[in-house]
C-alpha positions in Angstrom: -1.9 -8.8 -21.0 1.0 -6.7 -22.7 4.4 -7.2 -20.8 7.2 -5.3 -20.9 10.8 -6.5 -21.5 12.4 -5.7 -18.0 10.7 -5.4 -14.9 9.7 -1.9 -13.8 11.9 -0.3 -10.7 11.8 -0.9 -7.0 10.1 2.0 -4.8 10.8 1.8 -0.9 7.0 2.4 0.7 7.5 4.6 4.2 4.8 3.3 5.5 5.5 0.0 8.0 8.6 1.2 9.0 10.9 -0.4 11.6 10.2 0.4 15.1 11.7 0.0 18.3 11.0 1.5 21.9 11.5 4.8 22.8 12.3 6.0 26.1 9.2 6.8 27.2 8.1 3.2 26.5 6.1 3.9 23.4 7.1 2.6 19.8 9.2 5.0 17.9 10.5 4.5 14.5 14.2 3.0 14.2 15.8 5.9 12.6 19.0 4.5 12.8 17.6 1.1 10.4 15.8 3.3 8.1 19.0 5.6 7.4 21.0 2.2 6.4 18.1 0.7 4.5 17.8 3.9 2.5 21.5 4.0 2.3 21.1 0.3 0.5 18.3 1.0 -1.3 20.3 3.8 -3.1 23.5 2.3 -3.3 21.6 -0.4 -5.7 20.1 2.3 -7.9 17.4 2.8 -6.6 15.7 6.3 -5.9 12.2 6.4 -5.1 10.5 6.9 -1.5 6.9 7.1 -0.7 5.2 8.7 2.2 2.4 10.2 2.9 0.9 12.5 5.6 -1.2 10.1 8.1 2.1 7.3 7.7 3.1 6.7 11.5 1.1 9.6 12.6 3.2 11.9 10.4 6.8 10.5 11.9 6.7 9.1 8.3 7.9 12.4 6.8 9.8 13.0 9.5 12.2 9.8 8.9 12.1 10.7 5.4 13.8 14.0 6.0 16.4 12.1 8.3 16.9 9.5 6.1 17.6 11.3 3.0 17.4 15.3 3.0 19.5 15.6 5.8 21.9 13.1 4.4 21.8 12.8 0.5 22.0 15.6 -2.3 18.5 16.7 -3.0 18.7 15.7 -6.7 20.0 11.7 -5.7 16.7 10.6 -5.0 13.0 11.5 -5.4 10.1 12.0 -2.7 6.7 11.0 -2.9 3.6 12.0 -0.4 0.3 12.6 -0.2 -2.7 14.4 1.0 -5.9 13.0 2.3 -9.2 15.1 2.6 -10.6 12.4 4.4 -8.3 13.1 7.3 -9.3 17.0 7.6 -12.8 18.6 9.2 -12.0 21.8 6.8 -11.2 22.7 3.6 -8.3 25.3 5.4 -7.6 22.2 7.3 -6.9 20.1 4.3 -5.0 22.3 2.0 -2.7 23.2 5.0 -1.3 19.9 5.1 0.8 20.3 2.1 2.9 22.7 3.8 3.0 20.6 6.8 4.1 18.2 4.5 7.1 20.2 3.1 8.2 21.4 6.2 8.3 18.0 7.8 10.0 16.3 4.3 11.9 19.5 4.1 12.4 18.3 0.7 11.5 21.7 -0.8 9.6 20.4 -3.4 8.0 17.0 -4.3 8.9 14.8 -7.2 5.7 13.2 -7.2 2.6 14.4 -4.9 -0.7 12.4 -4.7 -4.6 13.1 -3.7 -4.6 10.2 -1.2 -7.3 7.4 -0.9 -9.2 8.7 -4.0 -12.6 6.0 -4.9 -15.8 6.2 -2.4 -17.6 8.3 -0.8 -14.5 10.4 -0.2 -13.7 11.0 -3.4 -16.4 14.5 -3.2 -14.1 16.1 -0.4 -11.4 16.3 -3.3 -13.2 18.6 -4.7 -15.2 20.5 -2.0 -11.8 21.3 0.0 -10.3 22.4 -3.5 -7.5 20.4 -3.4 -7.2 19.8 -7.2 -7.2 23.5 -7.7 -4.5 23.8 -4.6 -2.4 20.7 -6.0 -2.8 21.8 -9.7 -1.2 25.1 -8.6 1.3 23.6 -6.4 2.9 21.8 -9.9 2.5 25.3 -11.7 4.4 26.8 -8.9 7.2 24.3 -8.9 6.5 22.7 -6.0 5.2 19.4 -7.1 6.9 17.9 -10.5 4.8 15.2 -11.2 0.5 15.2 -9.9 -1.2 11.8 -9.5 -3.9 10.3 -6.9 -3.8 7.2 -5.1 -7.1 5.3 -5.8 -9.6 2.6 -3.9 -12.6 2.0 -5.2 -14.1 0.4 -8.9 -13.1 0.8 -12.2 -16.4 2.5 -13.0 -15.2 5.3 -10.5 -11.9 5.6 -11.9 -13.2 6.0 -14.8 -15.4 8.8 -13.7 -13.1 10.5 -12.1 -10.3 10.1 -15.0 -13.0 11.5 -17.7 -12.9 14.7 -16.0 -9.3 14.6 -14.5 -7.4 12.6 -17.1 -5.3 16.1 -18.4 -4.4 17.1 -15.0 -2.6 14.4 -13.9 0.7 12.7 -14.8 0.1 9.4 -13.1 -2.0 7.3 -11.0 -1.3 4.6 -8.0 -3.5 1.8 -7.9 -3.4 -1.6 -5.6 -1.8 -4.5 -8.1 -1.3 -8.1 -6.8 -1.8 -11.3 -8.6 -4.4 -12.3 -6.1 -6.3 -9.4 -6.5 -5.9 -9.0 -10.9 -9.2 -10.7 -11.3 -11.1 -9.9 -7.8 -14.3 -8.5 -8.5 -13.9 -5.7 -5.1 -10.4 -4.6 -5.7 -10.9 -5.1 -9.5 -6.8 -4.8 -10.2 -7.0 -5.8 -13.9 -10.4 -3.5 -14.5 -8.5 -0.5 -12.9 -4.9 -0.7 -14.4 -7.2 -1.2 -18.7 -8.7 1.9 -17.4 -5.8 3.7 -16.4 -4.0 2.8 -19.7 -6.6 3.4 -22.0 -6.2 7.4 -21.3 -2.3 6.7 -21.5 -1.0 7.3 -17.7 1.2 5.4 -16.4 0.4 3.6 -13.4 2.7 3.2 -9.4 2.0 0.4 -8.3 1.1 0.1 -4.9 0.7 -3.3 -2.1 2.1 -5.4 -4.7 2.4 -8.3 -1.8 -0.8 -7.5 0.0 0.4 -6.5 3.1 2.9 -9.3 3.0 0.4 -12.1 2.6 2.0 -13.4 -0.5 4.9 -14.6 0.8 3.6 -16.8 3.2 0.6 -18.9 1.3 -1.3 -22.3 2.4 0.3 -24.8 0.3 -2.3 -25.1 -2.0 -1.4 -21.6 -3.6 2.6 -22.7 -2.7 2.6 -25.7 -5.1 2.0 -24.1 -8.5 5.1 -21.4 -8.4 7.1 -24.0 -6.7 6.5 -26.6 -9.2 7.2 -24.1 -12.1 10.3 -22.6 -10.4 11.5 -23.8 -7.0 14.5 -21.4 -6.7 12.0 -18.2 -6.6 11.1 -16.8 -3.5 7.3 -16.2 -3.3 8.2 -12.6 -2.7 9.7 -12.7 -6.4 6.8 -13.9 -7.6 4.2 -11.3 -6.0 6.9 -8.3 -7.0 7.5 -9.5 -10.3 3.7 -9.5 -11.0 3.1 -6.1 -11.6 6.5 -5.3 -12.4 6.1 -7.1 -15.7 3.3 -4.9 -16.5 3.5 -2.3 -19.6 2.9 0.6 -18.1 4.0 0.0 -15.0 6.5 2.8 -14.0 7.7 1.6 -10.1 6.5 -0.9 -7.8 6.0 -0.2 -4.3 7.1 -2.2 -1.2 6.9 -1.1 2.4 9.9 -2.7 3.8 10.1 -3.2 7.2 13.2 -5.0 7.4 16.4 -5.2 5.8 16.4 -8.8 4.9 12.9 -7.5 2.8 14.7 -4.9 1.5 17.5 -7.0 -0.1 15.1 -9.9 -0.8 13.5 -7.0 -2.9 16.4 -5.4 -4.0 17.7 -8.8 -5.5 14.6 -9.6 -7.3 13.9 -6.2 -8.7 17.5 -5.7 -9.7 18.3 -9.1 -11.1 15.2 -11.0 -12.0 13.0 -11.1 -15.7 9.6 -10.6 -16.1 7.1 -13.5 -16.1 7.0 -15.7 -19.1 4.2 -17.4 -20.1 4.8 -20.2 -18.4 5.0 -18.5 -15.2 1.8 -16.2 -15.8 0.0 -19.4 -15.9 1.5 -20.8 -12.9 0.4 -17.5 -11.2 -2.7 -18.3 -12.5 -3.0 -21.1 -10.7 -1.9 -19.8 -7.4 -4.3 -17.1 -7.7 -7.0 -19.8 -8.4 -6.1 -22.0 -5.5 -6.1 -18.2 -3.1 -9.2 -17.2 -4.5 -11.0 -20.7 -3.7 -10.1 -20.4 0.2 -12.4 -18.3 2.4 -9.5 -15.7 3.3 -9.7 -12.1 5.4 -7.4 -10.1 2.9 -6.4 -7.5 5.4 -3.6 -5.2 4.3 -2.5 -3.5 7.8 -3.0 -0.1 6.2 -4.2 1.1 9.6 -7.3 3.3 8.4 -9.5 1.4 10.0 -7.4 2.4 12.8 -7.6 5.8 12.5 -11.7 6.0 12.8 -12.7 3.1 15.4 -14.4 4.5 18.8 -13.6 1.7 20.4 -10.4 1.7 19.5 -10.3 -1.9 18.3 -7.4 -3.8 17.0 -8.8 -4.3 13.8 -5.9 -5.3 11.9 -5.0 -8.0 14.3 -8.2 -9.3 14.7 -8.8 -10.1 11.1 -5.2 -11.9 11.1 -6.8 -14.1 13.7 -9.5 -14.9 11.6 -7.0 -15.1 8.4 -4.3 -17.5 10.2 -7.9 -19.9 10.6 -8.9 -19.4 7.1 -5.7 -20.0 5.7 -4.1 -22.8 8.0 -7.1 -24.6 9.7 -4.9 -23.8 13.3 -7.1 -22.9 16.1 -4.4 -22.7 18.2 -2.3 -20.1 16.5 -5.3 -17.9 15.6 -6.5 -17.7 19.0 -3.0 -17.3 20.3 -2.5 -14.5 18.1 -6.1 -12.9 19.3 -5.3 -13.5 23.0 -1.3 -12.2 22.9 -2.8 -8.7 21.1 -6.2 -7.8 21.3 -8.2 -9.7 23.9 -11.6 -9.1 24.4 -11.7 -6.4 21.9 -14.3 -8.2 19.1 -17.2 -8.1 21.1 -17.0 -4.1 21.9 -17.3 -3.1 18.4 -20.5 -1.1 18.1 -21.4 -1.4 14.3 -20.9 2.0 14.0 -19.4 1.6 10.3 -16.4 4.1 10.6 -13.7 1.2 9.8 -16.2 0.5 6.6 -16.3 2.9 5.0 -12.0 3.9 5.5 -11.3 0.3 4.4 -9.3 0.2 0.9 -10.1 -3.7 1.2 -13.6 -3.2 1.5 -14.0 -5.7 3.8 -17.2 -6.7 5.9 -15.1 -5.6 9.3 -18.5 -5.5 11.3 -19.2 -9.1 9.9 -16.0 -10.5 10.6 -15.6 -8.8 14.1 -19.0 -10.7 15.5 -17.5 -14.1 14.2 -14.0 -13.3 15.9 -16.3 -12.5 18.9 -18.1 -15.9 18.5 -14.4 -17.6 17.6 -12.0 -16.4 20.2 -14.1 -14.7 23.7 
């Protein structure tokens, strides 16, 4: 593992976004947080924002436009978003969303504009709905400076994919955490020799897993607090993959603002790992990879296809908070409070499946949660 001599910049992810209630009663996104967190974000040097289409059911471009168009020269920061095929019925469907995407933005053009969700079965529709062809002559036209995809799926398929595609593109995001660098479904460490053995640089996406690595069981705890107690444990996740050579920005979805400084101030004043503390991340990852976990990231895809409109997402926190804690209490609480009833309805249908960057068993784990908790 190569590592670079400072850690690679801080992107602010769009995508779990403060919310509060709207007048209507339904949850609308905190515009007046976001402005000040962008504000801070950018008045520590930091530029990049990432969005995509299907973030907060498109509101996510929206507050990116209010947050920084509307408020900040054009050239003081950068915009990224994205397109997902998997999300259109039509090809004229899909290629119309980039200039939905502009016009919400209204950024004009996009410093960096992805292919979403790339790996899978999905990975065809790319193609069939001639989005490379419509993205490639986006760039050409000036509208898109930089063209990368977003990927989910094996190394072998990004490989494939990057055989044929490697010229077109500029960059590629792929999902980087210590507890997922040796995983044999996420396959972090297989994906990121891959994407540096054809010379792209590489965005770093869900470098904390959702947020699960800052709150471990102890047994993961104890190695990075015996090597350094006075690092957070979101230090250690972000400075992972920020220590990475060819790492060119690390993405965090920040929610709050005490995340975003406790990001900002490792990101702006920390070092990369040293030896010592790649093998106390070692260790941790050892200790994660040993329990019987539910690595859920709340992405929300699975969301976005269920019928039944299950709370996924919630559901396998349950079963995590179990996994993780041994505390009945909490994880039935927790299944009770925000989805109740809602395991046993699931009709094995496969639709969260096969959106699930995780690849997790969801139709598995939603008949133990239905044996667990109803």
């Amino acid at each position: 593992m190569q590592l670079r001599d400072r850690l690679a910049p801080l992107g602010f992810g769009f995508m779990r976004l403060p919310e509060q209630e709207g007048p209507d009663g339904q949850l609308a996104i905190d515009q007046d947080t976001v402005n000040a967190m962008a504000d801070e974000f950018m008045a520590a040097g930091f530029t990049y924002f990432d969005t995509a289409w299907t973030y907060h059911g498109g509101r996510s471009e929206v507050a990116i436009r209010r947050a920084l168009v509307e408020r900040h020269p054009r050239e003081s920061f950068q915009i990224a978003t994205k397109l997902p095929a998997w999300a259109a019925r039509t090809a004229e469907e899909a290629q119309a969303m980039f200039g939905t995407s502009l016009e919400r933005t209204g950024a004009g053009y996009f410093d960096y504009y992805l292919l979403h969700q790339l790996g899978g079965d999905g990975t065809a529709l790319f193609d069939d709905f001639g989005l490379w062809d419509l993205a490639l002559a986006k760039r050409e036209e000036g509208l898109v400076r930089q063209l990368g995809f977003s990927f989910h799926g094996t190394a072998d398929e990004l490989a494939d994919i990057l055989a044929a595609r490697a010229a077109d593109v500029d960059f590629v995001q792929l999902q980087i955490n210590y507890a997922d660098w040796d995983n044999d479904i996420i396959q972090s460490r297989r994906c990121y020799d891959v994407a540096r053995s054809h010379g792209l640089p590489i965005i770093v996406m869900e470098p904390v897993k959702g947020g699960s690595l800052v709150k471990l069981p102890a047994v993961a705890e104890q190695p990075l607090r015996d090597a350094d107690p006075s690092q957070s444990l979101a230090s250690w996740a972000l400075r992972f993959p920020a220590s990475l050579d060819g790492v060119m920005m690390v993405l965090s979805g920040m929610s709050t603002p005490g995340q975003l400084r406790e990001n900002i101030r490792v990101m702006a004043e920390s070092a990369p790992l040293s030896p010592a503390e790649l093998q106390a991340v070692d260790q941790a990852r050892a200790a994660l990879a040993a329990l019987e976990t539910v690595p859920c990231t709340h992405c929300g895809y699975c969301l976005e296809t269920c019928p039944q409109h299950i709370h996924i997402p919630i559901i396998m926190d349950s079963l995590d908070i179990l996994a993780k804690f041994d505390d009945m209490h909490r994880a039935q609480e927790n299944y009770g409070w925000n989805a109740p009833g809602e395991a046993p309805t699931c009709i094995q249908c496969g639709a969260c499946e096969s959106r699930c960057p995780q690849h997790l068993p969801i139709i598995r784990h939603l008949e133990r949660a239905a044996q667990l908790f109803d």
